[in-house]
C-alpha positions in Angstrom: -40.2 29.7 -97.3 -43.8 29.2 -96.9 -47.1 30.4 -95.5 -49.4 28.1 -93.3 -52.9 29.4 -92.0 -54.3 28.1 -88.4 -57.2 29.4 -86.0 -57.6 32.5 -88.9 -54.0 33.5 -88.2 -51.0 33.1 -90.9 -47.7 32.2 -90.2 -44.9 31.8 -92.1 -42.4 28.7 -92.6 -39.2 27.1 -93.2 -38.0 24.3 -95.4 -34.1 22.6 -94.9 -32.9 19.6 -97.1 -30.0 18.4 -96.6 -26.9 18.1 -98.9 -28.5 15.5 -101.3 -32.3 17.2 -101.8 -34.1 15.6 -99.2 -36.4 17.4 -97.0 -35.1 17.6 -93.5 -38.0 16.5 -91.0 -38.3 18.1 -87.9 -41.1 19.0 -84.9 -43.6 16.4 -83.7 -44.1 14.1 -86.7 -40.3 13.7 -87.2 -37.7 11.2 -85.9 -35.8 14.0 -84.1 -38.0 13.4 -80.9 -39.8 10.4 -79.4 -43.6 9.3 -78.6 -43.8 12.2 -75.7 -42.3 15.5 -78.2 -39.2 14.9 -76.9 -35.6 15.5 -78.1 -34.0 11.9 -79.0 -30.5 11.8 -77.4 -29.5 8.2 -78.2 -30.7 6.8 -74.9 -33.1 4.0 -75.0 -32.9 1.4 -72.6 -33.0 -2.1 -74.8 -36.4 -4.3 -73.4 -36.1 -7.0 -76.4 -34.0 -7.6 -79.3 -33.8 -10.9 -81.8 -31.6 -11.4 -84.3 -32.0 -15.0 -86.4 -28.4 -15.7 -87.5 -28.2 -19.1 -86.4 -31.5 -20.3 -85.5 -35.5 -19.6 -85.2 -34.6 -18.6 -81.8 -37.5 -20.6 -80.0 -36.7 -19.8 -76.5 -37.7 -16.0 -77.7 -40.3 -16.9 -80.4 -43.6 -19.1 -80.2 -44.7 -20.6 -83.8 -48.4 -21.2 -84.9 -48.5 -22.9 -88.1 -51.8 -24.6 -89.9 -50.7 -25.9 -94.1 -47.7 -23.4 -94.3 -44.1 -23.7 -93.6 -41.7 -21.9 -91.4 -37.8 -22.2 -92.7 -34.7 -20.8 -90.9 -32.2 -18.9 -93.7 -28.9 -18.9 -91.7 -27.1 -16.9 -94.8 -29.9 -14.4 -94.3 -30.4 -14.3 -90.9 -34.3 -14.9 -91.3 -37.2 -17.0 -91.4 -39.3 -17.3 -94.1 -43.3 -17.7 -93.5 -44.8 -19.1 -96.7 -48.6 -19.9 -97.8 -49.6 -21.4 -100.6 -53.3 -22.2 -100.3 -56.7 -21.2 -98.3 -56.5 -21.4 -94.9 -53.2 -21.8 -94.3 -51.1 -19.6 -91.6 -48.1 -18.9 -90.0 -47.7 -16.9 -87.0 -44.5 -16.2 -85.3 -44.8 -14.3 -81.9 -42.6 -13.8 -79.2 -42.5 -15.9 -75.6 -42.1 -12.4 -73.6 -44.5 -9.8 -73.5 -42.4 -6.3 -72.8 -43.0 -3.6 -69.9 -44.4 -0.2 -70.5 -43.6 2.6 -68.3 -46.1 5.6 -68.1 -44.5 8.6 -68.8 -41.8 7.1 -71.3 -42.1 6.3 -74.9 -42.1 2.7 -76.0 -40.2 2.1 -79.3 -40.4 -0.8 -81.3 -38.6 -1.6 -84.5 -38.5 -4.9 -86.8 -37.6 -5.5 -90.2 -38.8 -8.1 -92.8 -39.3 -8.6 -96.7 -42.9 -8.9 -97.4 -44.6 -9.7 -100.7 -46.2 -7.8 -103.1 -50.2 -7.0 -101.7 -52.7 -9.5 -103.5 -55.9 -10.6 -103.2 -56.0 -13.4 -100.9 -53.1 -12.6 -98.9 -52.6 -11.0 -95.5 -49.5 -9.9 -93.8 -48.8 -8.5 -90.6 -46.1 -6.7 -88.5 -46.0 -5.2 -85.4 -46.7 -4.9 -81.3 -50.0 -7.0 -80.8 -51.3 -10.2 -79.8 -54.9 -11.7 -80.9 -56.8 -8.6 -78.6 -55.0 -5.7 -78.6 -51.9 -4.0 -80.5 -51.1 -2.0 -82.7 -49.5 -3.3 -86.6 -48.7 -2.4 -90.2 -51.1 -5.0 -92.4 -51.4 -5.8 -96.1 -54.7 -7.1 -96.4 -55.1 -8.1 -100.1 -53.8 -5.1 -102.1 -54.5 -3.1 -99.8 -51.3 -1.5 -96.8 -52.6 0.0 -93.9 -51.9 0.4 -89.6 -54.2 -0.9 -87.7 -55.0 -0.8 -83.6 -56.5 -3.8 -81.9 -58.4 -3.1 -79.1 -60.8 -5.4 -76.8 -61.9 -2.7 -74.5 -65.2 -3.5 -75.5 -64.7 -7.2 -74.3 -63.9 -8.2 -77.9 -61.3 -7.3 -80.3 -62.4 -4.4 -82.4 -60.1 -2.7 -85.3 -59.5 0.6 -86.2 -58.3 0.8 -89.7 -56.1 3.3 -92.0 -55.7 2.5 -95.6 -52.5 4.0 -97.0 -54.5 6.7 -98.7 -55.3 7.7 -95.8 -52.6 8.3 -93.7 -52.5 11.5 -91.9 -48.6 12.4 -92.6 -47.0 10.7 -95.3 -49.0 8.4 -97.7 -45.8 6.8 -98.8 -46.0 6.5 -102.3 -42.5 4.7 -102.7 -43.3 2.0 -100.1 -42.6 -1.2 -101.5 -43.9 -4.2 -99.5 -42.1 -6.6 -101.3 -38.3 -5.7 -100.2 -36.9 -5.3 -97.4 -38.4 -2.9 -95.2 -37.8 -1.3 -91.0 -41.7 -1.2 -89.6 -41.9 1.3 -86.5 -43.6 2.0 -84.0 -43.6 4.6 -80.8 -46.5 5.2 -78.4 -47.2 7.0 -75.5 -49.7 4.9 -73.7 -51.6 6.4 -70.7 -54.6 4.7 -72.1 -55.1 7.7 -74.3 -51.9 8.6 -76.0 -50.8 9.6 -79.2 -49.2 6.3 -81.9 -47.2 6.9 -84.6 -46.4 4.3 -87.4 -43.9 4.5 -89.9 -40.8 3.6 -91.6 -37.1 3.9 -91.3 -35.8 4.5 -94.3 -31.6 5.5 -95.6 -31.3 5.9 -91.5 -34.2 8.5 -91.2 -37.3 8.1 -89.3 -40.2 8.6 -91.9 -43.5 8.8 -90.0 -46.3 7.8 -91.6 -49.8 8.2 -90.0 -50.3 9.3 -86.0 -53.9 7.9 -84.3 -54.1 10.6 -81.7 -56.7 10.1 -78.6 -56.2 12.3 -76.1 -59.5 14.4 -75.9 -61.2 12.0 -78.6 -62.5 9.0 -76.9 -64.2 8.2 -74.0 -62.0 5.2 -73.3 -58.5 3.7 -73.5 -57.5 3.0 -77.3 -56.5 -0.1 -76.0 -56.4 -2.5 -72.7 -53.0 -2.5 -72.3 -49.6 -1.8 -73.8 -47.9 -4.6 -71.8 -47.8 -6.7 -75.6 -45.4 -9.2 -77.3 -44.0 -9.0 -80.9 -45.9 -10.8 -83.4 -45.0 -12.1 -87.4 -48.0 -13.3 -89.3 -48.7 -14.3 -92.8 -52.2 -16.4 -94.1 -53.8 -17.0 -96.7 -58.1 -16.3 -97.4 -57.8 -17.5 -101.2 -55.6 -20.2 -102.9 -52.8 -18.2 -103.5 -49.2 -18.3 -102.7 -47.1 -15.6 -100.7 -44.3 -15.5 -97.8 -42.8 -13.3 -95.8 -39.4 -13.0 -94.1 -39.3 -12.5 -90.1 -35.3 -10.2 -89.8 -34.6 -8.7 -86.4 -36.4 -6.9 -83.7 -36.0 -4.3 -80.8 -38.3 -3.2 -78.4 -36.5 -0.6 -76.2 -38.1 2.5 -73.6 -37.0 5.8 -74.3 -35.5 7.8 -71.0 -34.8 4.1 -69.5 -36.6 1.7 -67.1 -36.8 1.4 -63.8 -39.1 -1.3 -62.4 -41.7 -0.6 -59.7 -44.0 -2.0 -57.6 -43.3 -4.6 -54.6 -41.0 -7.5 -54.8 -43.5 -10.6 -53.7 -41.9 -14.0 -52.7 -42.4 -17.5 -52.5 -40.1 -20.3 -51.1 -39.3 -22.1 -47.4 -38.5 -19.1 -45.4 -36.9 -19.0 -42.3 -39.2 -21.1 -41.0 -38.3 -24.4 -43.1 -34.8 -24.8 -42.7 -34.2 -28.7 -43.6 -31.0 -30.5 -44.2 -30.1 -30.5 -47.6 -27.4 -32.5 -50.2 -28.5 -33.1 -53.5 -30.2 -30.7 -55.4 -33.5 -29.8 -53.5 -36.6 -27.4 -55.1 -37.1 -25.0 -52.3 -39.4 -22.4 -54.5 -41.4 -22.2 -58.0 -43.2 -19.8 -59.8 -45.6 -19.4 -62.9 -48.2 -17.3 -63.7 -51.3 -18.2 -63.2 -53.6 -20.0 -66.2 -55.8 -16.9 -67.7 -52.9 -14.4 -66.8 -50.1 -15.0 -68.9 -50.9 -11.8 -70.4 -48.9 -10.6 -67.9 -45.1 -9.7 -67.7 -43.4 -11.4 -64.0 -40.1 -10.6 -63.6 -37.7 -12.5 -61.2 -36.3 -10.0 -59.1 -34.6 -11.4 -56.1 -32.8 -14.6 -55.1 -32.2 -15.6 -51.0 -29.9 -18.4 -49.8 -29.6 -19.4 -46.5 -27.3 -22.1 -44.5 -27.1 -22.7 -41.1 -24.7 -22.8 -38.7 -21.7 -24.9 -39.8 -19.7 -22.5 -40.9 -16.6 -24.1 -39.3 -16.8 -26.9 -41.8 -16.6 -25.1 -44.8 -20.3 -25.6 -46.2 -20.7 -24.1 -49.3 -24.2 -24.5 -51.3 -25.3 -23.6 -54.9 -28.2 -21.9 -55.8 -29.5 -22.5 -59.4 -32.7 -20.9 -61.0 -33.9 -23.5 -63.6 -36.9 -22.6 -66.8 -39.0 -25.3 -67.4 -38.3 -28.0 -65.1 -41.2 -31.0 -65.0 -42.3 -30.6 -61.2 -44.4 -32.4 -59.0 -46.1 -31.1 -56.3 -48.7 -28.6 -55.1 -49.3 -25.2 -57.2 -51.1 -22.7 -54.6 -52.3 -19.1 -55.2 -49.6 -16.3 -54.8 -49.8 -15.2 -50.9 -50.0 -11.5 -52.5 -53.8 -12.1 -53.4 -53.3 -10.4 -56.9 -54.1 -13.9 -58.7 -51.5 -13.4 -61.4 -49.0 -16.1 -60.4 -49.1 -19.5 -58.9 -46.0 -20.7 -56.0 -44.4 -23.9 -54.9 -42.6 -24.4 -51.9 -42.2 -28.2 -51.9 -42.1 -30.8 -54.0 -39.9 -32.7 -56.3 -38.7 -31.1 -60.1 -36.4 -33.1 -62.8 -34.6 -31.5 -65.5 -35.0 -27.5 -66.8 -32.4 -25.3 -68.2 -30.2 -23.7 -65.8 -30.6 -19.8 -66.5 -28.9 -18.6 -63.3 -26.4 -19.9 -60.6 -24.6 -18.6 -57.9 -22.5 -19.8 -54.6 -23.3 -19.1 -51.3 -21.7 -20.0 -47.6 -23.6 -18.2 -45.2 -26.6 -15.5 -46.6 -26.4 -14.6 -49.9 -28.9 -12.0 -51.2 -28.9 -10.7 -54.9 -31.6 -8.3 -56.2 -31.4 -8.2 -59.8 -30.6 -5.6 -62.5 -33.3 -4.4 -64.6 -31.9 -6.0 -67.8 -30.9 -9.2 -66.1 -34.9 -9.6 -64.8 -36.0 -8.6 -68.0 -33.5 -11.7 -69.4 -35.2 -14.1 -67.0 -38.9 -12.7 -67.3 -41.3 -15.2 -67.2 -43.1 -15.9 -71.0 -45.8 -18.8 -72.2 -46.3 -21.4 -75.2 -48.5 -20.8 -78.4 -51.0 -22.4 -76.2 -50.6 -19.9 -73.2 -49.2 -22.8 -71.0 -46.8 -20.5 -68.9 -43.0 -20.7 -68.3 -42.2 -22.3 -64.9 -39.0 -20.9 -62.6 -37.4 -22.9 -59.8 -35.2 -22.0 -57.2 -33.1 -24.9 -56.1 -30.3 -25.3 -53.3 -27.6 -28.4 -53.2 -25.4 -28.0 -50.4 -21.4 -29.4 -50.6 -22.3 -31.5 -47.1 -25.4 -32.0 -45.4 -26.5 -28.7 -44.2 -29.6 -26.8 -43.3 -30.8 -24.5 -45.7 -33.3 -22.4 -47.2 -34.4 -19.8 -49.7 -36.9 -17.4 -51.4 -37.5 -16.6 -54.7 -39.2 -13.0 -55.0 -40.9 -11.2 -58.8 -42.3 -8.2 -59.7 -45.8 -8.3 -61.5 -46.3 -5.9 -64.7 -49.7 -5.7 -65.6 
């Protein structure tokens, strides 16, 4: 038992542990409930995950590397990010961006091995890309969480030193083993963040930025943000760390919203078709691969053999090389470029399906999250065709529709 004192008033409280010693944690700083205050219940819908058993996973991850070295540890399921001199960097940062909901709490957790905090040295985990996010950093000899925001029109940082965190200043944090970084926030533009740890399967909160009745502005532009690994060096020193696994995942589920906007021939453009013909493509637009597009809808139609047994395949290829005209998305929102003609070669199949008369498939949620449009270290975005090949010569057509997530 114990006595607190708010507003002038005293109150008394309680303190559990459980059977070894340790302090149960409970209320709104504990793990017991998510970014919003409420209970956990073991249903988070899964928006990302990595693990790095066999590979460095570059259809998920992007690399930036200037002097150091990125090396894949099949045995440990890693990649180790090693510096050894001024100047030199290596960022590891996922393709994808992921969705955030209003009204539901985005988690995020990744594990790595860090090493120890010197002079010189700068490490970085967390939910952020080079303008806004939100990360644990060692910078020097010095831990702390950080948020990036640009709503100024620049990046701007606001910095917590481990002494100063406002729940738990983590005296046995050790950088240099293996450690889960976590995140949860509440977005709105002017929710609450917590940063912490997850430690012997508990949830150990570290600092909360709270900014709800603070600020006269977002914290932040946007939540919409991709995973990010970073390790560089300021001084001729040597240090590494090791990139594990990752999950982003949205507590209470996800439903996607917003309209489903299409590009392709249309009914108006049936032609006859064989071999394997390009009848849409999408990309997002250059400048707005900040975005998150998400195929949502496939549309196949043939025309009017059915007596002779047409059948066509539709396949949805990533990264094809095409040629042809891109054209501003019909919607007028400027996020994403179309093609409705032209000629593609090669791309990895992602999707295929059969079709003999109308076939019409709206994907799941998880299945458009799988196929979600991402972009290159150089913000060169994916490209996604939809292409028809017929089993005879047969008129056909099709559409290709997304959702935008801004």
């Amino acid at each position: 038992m114990g006595q607190v004192v708010r507003g002038g008033e005293q109150f008394e409280t309680a303190i559990q542990a459980d059977h070894r010693g340790q302090l149960l944690k409970q209320g709104a700083d504990s793990g017991a409930v998510d970014a919003f205050g409420r209970q956990r219940v073991s249903q988070p819908f899964t928006l990302f995950d990595s693990v790095l058993r066999h590979s460095k996973n570059a259809e998920l991850w992007n690399e930036t590397i200037s002097g150091g070295t990125s090396t894949h540890l099949p045995n440990e399921s890693s990649v180790l990010m090693t510096v050894t001199a001024s100047g030199h960097s290596v960022l590891r940062r996922t393709r994808r961006r992921f969705p955030y909901q209003p009204g539901k709490g985005l988690s995020v957790l990744q594990s790595f091995a860090g090493s120890t905090p010197q002079a010189g040295l700068i490490q970085e985990v967390g939910l952020f890309d080079d303008n806004n996010g939100i990360m644990l950093r060692a910078s020097g000899a010095t831990v702390q969480f950080v948020i990036r925001s640009s709503t100024t029109g620049s990046p701007v940082e606001r910095v917590i030193d481990q002494s100063e965190w406002n729940i738990d200043t983590a005296s046995w944090l050790n950088l240099a083993k293996t450690n889960i970084f976590t995140t949860d926030l509440e977005w709105l533009g002017v929710g609450r963040v917590r940063c912490g740890f997850v430690l012997d399967g508990e949830y150990y909160y570290c600092h909360e930025f709270n900014h709800a009745n603070s600020l006269d502005v977002v914290y932040m532009t946007t939540a919409v943000l991709p995973l990010s690994y970073a390790v560089r060096a300021t001084a001729t020193v040597s240090g590494s760390m090791k990139q594990i696994c990752s999950n982003v995942a949205s507590e209470g589920g996800y439903e996607p919203a917003g309209a489903i906007y299409t590009a392709g021939r249309g009914a108006s453009n049936f032609a006859s078709i064989s071999t394997e013909t390009m009848v849409a493509a999408i990309r997002m637009a250059s400048g707005r691969t900040d975005n998150l597009i998400l195929p949502a809808q496939i549309d196949v139609s043939l025309g009017g053999k059915q007596n002779d047994n047409v059948v066509a395949e539709w396949r949805m290829r990533l990264n094809p090389t095409v040629s042809g005209t891109w054209l501003e998305a019909a919607n007028g929102r400027g996020n994403v470029q179309t093609m409705s003609s032209g000629t593609f070669s090669g791309g990895t199949v992602i999707n295929a399906g059969l079709a003999s008369a109308r076939s019409a498939i709206e994907f799941h949620p998880q299945r458009a999250l799988d196929l979600a449009l991402g972009s290159n270290a150089a913000g060169e975005s994916d490209i996604v065709i939809l292409t028809i090949q017929c089993s005879s010569a047969e008129s056909a057509t099709g559409l290709l529709g997304w959702r935008e997530v801004l």
